[in-house]
C-alpha positions in Angstrom: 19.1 -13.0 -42.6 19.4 -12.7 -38.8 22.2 -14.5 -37.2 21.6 -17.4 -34.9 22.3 -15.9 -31.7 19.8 -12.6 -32.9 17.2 -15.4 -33.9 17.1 -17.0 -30.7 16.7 -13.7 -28.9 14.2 -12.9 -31.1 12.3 -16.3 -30.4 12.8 -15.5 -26.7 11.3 -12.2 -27.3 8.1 -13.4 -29.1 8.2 -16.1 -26.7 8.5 -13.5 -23.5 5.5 -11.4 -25.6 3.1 -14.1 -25.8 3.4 -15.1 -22.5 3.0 -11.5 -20.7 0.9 -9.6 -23.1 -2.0 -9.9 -20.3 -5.1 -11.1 -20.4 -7.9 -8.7 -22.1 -10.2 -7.0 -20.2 -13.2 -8.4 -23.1 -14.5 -10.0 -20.5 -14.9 -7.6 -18.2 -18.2 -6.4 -20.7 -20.0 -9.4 -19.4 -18.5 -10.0 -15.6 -19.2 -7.4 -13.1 -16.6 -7.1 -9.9 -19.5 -5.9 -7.2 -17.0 -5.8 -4.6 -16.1 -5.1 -2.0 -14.5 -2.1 -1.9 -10.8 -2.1 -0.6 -8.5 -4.2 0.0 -4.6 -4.0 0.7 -3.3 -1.0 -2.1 0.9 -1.2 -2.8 1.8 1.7 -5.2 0.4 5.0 -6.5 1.6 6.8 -9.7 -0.4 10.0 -11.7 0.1 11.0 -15.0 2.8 13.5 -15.4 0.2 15.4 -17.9 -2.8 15.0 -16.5 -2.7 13.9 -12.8 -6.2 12.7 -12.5 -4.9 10.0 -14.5 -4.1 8.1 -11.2 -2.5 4.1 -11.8 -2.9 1.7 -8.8 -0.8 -1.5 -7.7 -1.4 -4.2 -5.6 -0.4 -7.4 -4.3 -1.5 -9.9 -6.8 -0.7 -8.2 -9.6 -3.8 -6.0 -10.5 -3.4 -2.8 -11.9 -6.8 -0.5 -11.4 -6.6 2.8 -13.1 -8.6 6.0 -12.3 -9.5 9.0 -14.0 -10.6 11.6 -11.5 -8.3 11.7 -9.1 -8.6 8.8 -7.2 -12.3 9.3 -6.3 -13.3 6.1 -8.5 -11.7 3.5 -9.8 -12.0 0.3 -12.6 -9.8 -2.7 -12.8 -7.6 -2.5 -15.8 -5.2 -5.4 -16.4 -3.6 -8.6 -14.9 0.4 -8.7 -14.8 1.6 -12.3 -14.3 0.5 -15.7 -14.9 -0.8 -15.6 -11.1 -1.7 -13.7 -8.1 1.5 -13.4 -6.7 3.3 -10.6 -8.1 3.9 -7.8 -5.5 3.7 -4.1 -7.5 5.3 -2.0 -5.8 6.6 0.7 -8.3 4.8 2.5 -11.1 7.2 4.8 -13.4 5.2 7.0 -15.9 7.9 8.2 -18.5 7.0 12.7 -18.6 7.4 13.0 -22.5 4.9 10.6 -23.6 2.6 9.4 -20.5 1.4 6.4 -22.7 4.9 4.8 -21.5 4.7 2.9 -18.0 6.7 0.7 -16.2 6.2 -1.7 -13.3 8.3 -3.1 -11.6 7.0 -6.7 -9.7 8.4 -9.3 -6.9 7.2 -12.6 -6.3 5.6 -12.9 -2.7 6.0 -16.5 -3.4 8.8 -17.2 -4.9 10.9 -14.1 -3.8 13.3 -14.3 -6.2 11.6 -13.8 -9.1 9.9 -11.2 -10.5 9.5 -8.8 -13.6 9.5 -5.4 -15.0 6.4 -4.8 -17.4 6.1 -1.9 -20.0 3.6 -0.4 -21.6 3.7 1.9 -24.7 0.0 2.2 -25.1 -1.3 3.8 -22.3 -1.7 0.5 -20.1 -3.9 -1.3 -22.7 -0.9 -3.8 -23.5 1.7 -5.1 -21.8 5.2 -6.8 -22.1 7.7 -8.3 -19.6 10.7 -6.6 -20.6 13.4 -9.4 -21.7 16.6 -8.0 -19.8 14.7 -8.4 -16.3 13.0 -11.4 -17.4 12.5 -13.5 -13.6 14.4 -10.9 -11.2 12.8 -10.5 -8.4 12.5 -6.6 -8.9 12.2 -4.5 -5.5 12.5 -0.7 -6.7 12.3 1.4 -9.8 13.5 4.7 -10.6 13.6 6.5 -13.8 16.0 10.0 -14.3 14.0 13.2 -14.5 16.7 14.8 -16.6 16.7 11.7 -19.1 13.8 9.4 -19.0 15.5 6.5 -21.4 17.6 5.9 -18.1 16.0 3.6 -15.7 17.7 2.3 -12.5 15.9 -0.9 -11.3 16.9 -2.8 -7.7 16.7 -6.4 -7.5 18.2 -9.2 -5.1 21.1 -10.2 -7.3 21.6 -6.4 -7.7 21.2 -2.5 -9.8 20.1 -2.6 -13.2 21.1 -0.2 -15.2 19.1 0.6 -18.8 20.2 3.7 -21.1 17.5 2.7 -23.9 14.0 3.2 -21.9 14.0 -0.6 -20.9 15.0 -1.8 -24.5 18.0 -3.4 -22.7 19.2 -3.9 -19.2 22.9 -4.3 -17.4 23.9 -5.1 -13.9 26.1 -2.3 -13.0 26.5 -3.2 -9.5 29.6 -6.0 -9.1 28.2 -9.8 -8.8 30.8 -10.6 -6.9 30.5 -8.1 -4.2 27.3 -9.6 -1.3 27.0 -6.3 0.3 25.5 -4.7 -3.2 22.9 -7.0 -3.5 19.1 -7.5 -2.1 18.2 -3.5 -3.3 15.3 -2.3 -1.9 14.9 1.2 -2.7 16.7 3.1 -6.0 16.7 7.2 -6.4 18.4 8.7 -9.4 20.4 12.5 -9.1 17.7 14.6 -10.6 19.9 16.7 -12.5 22.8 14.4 -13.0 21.9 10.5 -14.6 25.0 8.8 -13.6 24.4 9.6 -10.0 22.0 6.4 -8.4 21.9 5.7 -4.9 20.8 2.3 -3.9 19.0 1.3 -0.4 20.1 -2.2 0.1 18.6 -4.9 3.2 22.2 -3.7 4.9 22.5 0.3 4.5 23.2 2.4 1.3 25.1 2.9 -1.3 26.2 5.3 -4.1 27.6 5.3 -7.6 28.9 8.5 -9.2 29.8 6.8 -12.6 26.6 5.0 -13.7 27.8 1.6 -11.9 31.6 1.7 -12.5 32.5 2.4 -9.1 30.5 2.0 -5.5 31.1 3.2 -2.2 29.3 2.8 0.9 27.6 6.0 2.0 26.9 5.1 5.6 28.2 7.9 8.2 26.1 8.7 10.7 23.6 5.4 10.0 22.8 2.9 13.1 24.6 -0.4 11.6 22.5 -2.7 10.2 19.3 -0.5 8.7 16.8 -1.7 6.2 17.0 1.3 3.6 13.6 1.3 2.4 13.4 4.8 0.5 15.6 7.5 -0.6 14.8 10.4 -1.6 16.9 13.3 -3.7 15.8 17.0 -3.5 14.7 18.1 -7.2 16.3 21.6 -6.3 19.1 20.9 -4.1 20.6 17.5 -5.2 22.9 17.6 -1.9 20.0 17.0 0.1 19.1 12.9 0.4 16.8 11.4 2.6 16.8 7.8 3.8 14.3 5.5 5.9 15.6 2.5 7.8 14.4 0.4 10.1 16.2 2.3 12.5 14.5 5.7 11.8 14.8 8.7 8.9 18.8 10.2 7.9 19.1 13.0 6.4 22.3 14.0 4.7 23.3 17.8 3.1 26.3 16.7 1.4 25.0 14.2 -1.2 25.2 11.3 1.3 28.7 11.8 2.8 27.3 12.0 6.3 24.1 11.6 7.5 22.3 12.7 10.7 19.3 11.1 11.7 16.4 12.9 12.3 14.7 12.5 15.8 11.3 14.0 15.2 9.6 10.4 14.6 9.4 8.3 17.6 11.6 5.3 17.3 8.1 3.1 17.7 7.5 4.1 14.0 10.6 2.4 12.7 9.3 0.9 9.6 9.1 4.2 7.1 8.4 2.2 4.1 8.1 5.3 2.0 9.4 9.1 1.8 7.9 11.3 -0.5 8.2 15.3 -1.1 5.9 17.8 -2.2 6.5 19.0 -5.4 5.6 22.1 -4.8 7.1 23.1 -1.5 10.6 21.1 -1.2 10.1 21.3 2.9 7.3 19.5 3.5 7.9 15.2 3.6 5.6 12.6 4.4 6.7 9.6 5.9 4.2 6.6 5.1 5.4 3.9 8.1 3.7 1.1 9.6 2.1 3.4 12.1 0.3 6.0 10.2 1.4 8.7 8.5 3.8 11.2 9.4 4.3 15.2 8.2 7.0 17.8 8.2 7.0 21.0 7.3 10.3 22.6 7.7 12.6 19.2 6.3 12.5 16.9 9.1 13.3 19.1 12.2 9.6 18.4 13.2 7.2 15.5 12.6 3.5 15.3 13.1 1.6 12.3 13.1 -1.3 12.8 10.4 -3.0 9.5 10.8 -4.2 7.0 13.7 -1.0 4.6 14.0 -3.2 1.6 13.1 -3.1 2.6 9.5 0.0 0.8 7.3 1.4 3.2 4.3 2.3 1.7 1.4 2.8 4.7 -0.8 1.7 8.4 -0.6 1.0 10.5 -3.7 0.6 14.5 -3.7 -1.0 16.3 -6.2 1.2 18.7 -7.9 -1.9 21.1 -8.9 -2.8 21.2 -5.5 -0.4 19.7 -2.2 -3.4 19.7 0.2 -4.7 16.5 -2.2 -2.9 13.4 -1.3 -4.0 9.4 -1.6 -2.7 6.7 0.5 -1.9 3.3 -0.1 -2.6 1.3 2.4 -2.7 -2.2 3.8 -6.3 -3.4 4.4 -7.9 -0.2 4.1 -7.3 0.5 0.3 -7.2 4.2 -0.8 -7.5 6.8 1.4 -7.8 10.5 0.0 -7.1 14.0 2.2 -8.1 17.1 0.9 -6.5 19.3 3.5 -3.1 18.1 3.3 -3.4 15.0 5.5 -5.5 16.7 8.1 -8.2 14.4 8.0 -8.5 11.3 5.4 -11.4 9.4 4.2 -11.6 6.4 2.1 -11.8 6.6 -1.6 -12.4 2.8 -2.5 -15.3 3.0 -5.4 -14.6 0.5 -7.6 -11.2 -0.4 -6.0 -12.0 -4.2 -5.5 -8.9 -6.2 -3.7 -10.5 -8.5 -1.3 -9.6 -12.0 -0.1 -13.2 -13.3 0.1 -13.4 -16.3 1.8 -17.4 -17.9 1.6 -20.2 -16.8 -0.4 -24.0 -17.1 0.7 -27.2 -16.1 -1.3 -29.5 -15.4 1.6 -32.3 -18.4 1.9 -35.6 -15.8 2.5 -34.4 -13.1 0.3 -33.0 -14.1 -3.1 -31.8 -10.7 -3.9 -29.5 -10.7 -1.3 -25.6 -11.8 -1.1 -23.3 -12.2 2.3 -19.8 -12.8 2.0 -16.8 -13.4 4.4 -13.7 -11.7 4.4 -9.9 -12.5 5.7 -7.2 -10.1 5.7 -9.0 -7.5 6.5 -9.2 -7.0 10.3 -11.7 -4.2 11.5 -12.4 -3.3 7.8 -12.9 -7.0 6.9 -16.1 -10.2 8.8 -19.1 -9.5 6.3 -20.8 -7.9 3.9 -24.6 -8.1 2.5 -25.5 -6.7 -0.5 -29.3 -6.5 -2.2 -28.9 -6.5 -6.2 -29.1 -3.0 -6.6 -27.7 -1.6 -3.6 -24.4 -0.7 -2.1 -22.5 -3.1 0.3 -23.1 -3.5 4.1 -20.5 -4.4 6.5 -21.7 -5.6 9.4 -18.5 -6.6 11.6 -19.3 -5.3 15.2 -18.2 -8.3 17.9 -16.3 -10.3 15.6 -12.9 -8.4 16.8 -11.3 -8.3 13.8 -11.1 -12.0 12.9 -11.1 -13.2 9.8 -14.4 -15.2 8.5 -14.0 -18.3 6.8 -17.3 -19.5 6.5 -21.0 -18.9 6.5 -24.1 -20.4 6.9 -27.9 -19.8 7.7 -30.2 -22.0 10.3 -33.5 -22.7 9.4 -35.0 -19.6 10.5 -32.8 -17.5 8.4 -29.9 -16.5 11.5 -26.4 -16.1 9.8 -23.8 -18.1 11.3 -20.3 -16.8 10.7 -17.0 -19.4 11.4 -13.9 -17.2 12.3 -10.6 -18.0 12.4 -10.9 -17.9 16.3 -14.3 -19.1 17.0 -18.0 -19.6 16.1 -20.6 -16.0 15.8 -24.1 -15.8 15.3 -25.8 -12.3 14.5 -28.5 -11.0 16.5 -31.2 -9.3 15.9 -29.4 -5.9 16.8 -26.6 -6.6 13.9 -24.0 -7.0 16.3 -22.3 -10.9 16.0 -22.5 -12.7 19.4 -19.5 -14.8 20.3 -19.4 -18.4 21.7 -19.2 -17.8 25.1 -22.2 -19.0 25.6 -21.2 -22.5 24.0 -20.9 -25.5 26.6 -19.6 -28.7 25.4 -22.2 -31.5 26.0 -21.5 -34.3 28.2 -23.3 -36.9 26.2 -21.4 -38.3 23.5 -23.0 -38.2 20.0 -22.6 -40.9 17.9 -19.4 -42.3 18.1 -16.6 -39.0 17.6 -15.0 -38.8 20.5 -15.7 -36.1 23.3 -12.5 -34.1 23.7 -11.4 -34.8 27.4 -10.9 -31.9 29.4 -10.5 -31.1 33.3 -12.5 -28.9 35.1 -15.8 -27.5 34.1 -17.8 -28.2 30.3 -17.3 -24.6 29.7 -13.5 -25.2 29.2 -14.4 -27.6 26.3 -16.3 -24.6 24.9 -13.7 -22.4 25.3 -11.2 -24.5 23.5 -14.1 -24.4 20.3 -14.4 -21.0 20.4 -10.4 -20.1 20.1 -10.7 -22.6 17.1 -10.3 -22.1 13.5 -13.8 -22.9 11.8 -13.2 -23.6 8.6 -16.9 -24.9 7.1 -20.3 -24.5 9.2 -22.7 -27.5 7.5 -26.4 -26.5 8.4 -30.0 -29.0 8.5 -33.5 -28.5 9.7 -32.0 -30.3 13.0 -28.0 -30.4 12.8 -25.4 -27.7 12.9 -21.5 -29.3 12.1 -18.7 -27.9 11.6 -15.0 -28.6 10.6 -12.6 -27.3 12.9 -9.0 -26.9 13.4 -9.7 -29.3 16.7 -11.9 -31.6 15.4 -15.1 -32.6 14.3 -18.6 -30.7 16.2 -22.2 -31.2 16.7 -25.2 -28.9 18.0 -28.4 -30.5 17.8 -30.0 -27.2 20.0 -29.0 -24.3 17.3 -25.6 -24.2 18.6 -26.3 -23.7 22.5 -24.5 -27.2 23.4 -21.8 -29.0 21.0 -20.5 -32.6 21.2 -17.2 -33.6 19.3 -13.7 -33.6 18.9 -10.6 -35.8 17.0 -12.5 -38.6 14.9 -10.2 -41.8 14.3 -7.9 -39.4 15.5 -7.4 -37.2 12.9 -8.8 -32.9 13.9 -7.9 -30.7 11.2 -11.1 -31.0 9.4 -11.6 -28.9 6.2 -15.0 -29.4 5.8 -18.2 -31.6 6.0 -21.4 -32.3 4.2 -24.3 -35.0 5.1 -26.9 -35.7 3.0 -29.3 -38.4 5.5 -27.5 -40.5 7.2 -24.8 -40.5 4.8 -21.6 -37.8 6.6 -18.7 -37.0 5.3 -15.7 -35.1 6.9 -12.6 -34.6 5.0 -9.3 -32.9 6.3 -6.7 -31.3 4.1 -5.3 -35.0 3.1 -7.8 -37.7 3.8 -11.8 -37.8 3.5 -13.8 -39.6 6.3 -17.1 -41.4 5.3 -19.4 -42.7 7.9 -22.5 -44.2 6.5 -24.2 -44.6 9.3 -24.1 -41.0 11.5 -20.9 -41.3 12.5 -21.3 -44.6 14.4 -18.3 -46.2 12.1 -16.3 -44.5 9.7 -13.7 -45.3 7.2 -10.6 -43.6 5.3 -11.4 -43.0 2.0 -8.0 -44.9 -0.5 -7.5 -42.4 -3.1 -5.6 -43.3 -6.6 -2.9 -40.3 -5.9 -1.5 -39.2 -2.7 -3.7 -35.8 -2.4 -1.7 -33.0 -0.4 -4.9 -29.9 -0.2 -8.4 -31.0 0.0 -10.3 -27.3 -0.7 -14.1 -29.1 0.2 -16.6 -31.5 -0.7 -19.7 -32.0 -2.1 -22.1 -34.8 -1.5 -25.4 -35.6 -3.9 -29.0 -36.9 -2.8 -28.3 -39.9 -4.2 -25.1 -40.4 -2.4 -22.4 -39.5 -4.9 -19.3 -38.2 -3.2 -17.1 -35.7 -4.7 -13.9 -33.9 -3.6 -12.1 -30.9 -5.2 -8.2 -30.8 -4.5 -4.9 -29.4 -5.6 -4.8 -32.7 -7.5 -8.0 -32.2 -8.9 -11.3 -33.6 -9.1 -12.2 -37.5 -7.2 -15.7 -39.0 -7.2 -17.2 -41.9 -5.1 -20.1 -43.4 -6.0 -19.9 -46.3 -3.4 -19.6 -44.7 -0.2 -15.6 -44.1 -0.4 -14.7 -47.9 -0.8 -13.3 -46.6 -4.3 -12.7 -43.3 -6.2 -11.9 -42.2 -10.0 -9.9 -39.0 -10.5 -12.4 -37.1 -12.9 -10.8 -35.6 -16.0 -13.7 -35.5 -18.4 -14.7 -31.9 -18.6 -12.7 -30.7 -16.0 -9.3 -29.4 -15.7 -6.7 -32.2 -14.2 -5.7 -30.2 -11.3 -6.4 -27.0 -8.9 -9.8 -27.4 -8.6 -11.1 -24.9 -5.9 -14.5 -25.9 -5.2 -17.2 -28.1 -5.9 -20.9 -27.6 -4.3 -24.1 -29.4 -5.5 -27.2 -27.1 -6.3 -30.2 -28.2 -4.8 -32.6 -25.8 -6.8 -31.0 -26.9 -10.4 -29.9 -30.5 -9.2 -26.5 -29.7 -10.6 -23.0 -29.9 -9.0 -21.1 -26.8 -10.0 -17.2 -26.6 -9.9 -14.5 -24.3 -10.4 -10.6 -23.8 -10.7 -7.9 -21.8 -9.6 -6.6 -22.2 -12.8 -9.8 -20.8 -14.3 -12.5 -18.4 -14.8 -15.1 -21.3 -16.0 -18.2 -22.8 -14.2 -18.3 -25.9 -14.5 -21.7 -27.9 -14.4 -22.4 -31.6 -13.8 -25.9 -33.4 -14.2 -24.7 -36.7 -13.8 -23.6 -37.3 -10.2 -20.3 -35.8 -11.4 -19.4 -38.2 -14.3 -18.7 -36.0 -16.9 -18.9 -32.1 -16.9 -19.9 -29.3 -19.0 -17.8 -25.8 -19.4 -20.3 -22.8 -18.6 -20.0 -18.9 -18.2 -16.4 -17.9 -18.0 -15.8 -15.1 -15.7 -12.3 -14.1 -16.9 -11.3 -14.4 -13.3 -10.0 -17.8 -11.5 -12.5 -18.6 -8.9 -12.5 -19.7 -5.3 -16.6 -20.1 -4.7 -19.2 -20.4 -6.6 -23.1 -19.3 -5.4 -26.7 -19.1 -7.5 -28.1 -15.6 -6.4 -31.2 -14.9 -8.0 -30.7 -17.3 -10.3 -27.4 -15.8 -11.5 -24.0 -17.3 -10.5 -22.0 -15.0 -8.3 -18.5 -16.5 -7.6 -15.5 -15.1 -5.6 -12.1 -14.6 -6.8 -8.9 -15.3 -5.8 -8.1 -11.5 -4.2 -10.5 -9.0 -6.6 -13.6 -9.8 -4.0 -17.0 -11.1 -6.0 -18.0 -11.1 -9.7 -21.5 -12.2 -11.2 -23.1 -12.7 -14.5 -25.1 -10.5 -16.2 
């Protein structure tokens, strides 16, 4: 019979299993991801047996995996309960590959986190017990004995002798200066020996934890030590990255010398990694490109353009001319010629923030979608069923796009967070300069004042955020960070600004002469064009408004953090709608002309909901196995966006 204390660990065990054994990838038979491609990429790992067996991690706690190298990848599992775990480390134990760790960090919350294991091969997962909500930063596993694990977290090291089974702090709790680790490297021919990177310079144990001492000679005070490495031949050789540049030390970390070959501009080295083939040669991925030595840091070349942001670096052991890079916005990048020239290696990597979805109006095969995040490699994307994806970007200066829309002729209309575009007939998206604010006043929202010429007016609109474009056969509006604007002349001339004196505007929908405007804590309703309005009373106090939809016959609905609220008497009163629905997070809710059905989804989950009653009560559809953001009808499929893993759609 156990005893009660074993019991309770046990419950907390089963209890820890059932929470973290993921999410199956069943689904995935019936959802496609499309896309696409790319997306920010955190950590690279290979199979120690068969390196085209490549592992990927990112920032919301997707794990992709590849089996050729890198050139192609497919989504494999879901770590967390959310998209907010950071993974930053992937440790592949040598004797039996079908054991991985990962190591995770809340970008939320930072001081939680997890360490997952695998025994299968990545097909299951657990959150290991002993580093049950530590906000894990590094993760390093000896080479000469693979149970031991050294893990880095904000309260301090973790030591575990068992492969995982169990987990220690060896670092003292009552010493500040040994917490917030952010980089771990483990003696490769001597376990007890762990060096530890902390926010505040380094540190060293000879005695698995018993006993620290700083191991700071020769660093600038006060350096972020984001990566240490340990030679695998010559364990008296360390390397370090700060903030303040790259050390080097070749007595173990007694002294270190810092190495001068990398201008000081490229101060953020967030990783160091050796080839495994020729001890010399180090790459250094910073926050301005890549970097390469040959001859152990007495010389540094710059391998990339410094635009680039390295996450992680991986070299083949087969052959050190292959190496991948993880990178921020531009996913995967492969080199075949040891970093000499790089090319993106994104098929089926899918780890975008997409923003607004669009089935093209004269073409239903087609699909545009807006992306944030994502700079030059981010505005839009088209893609015929069929086909491969189309970015079309140039003019839009690396903003982000946060919504779409067509006018009636079919031209795409694209609000940035810095201004309107529209896309000409060359493909290149023409800025707002153009736009002049009118002088009339329409309706009654109020004309923002300004001195000087209409143009300035214009200029204030187009360094706005516009965060939902509402088109008709004679109206263009759109909810800005400034206010509320009208075009009645395809967008040559606007008219607008604070209404009732409220201007963050979230989004607005009209549907005759019925408009309705709602910011991120209060819906507008005018009834009449906008010559009076009203504040809508809800029954809760709502705190994030993510849009509203508005039927033919004049039912109002509005999907928030708090969930779902319906109006069927032009605002005067609202119900919070529960029946069918999920009580809170709901992400979106759009009415489908075609079908004469309001559709609505959840943050919270991967179902389509579907209303034929104005919104009264709602029925569960397709479940995507993804929580969803948008939901469109492309050729009469649904095609929804995801929180960060771009666009699925039904088969």
């Amino acid at each position: 019979m156990l005893k009660k204390g074993a019991a309770l660990a046990t419950r907390a065990g089963l209890i820890l299993l059932l929470g973290f054994l993921l999410r199956s990838p069943a689904w995935a038979e019936h959802w496609k991801l499309l896309g696409p491609d790319g997306g920010d990429a955190r950590s690279l790992a290979y199979d120690p047996r068969n390196p085209d067996h490549v592992f990927l991690g990112t920032s919301t706690g997707s794990v992709f995996i590849s089996t050729d190298g890198g050139q192609t990848w497919s989504y494999s599992v879901h770590l967390g309960s959310g998209d907010d775990y950071a993974l930053d480390h992937i440790v592949i134990d040598p004797r039996n590959p079908a054991v991985i760790f990962v190591s995770a960090w809340n970008v939320r919350d930072h001081k939680s986190g997890e360490i997952f294991r695998s025994r299968d091969g990545g097909n299951t997962w657990l959150a290991l017990p002993g580093m049950h909500e530590k906000s894990t930063r590094s993760l390093a596993m000896a080479v000469s004995n693979p149970n031991v694990l050294a893990a880095g977290a904000l309260d301090g090291v973790y030591l575990s002798e068992d492969s995982g089974e169990s987990w220690r702090l060896i670092s003292a709790a009552d010493r500040p200066e040994l917490k917030n680790i952010e980089s771990i490297a483990i003696d490769p021919m001597d376990p007890n020996v762990i060096y530890a990177g902390t926010w505040h310079l380094a540190w060293k144990t000879a005695d698995s934890g018993r006993t620290w001492r700083p191991i700071n000679r020769g660093m600038i005070d006060d350096s972020d030590v984001f990566s240490i490495i340990v030679d695998p031949l010559n364990p008296s050789v360390v390397y370090t990255s700060a903030c303040s540049g790259i050390y080097k030390s070749d007595s173990g970390g007694e002294i270190f010398r810092k190495i001068q070959g990398i201008p000081f501009s490229a101060r953020r080295t967030r990783i160091l990694r050796q080839d495994p083939n020729h001890t010399n040669i180090i790459y250094a991925g910073t926050t301005e490109g890549l970097w390469k030595t040959t001859d152990a840091g007495k010389r540094w070349v710059r391998m990339t353009e410094p635009s680039i942001v390295i996450n992680d670096v991986l070299v083949d052991p087969r052959h050190s001319g292959r190496l991948l890079l993880a990178t921020d916005r531009r996913g995967v990048m492969a080199s075949e010629n040891g970093g000499l020239s790089f090319s993106p290696s994104n098929r089926g990597y899918i780890h975008r923030y997409v923003t607004s979805i669009l089935a093209d109006m004269n073409d239903s095969s087609r699909l545009f979608v807006g992306v944030a995040n994502d700079r030059e490699w981010g505005g839009v994307f088209s893609l015929r069923e069929g086909g491969r994806w189309q970015q079309t970007s140039a003019g839009l200066g690396g903003r982000d796009v946060l919504a779409l829309s067509q006018a009636a002729d079919g031209t795409l209309i694209a609000g940035t967070n810095r201004g309107i575009f529209i896309l000409d007939r060359w493909r290149t998206w023409r800025p707002g300069s153009e736009i002049r604010m009118a002088k009339s006043r329409i309706a009654q929202i109020a004309l923002t004042e300004h001195r000087g010429e209409p143009s300035a007016a214009g200029d204030l609109l187009m360094n706005s955020r516009i965060n939902e474009i509402h088109v008709t056969a004679e109206q263009w509006w759109v909810a800005t960070s400034i206010g509320l604007f009208l075009s009645l002349d395809q967008g040559r001339t606007w008219t607008g600004g604070p209404v009732l004196r409220r201007k963050d505007f979230v989004s607005v929908q009209t549907a005759g002469r019925l408009l309705v405007a709602a910011t991120q804590t209060e819906v507008l309703v005018s009834s009449d064009a906008g010559l009076n309005w009203q504040v809508a009373r809800f029954p809760v106090q709502v705190t994030s408004i993510r849009g509203l939809a508005v039927t033919p016959h004049g039912e109002l609905l509005v999907a928030a953090r708090e969930g779902a609220f319906r109006s069927s008497d032009l605002g005067k009163s609202w119900e919070h709608v529960s029946n069918g629905l999920p009580e809170n997070d709901i992400s979106s809710i759009d009415y489908d002309d075609a079908a004469e059905t309001l559709l609505a989804s959840s943050l919270s989950s991967g179902v389509i909901f579907e209303s034929r009653d104005g919104g009264r009560s709602w029925q569960r559809g397709p479940d995507a196995g993804y929580p969803l953001r948008k939901i469109a009808v492309a050729n009469r499929k649904f095609v929804a966006a995801t929180s960060f893993d771009g666009v699925v759609a039904e088969p």
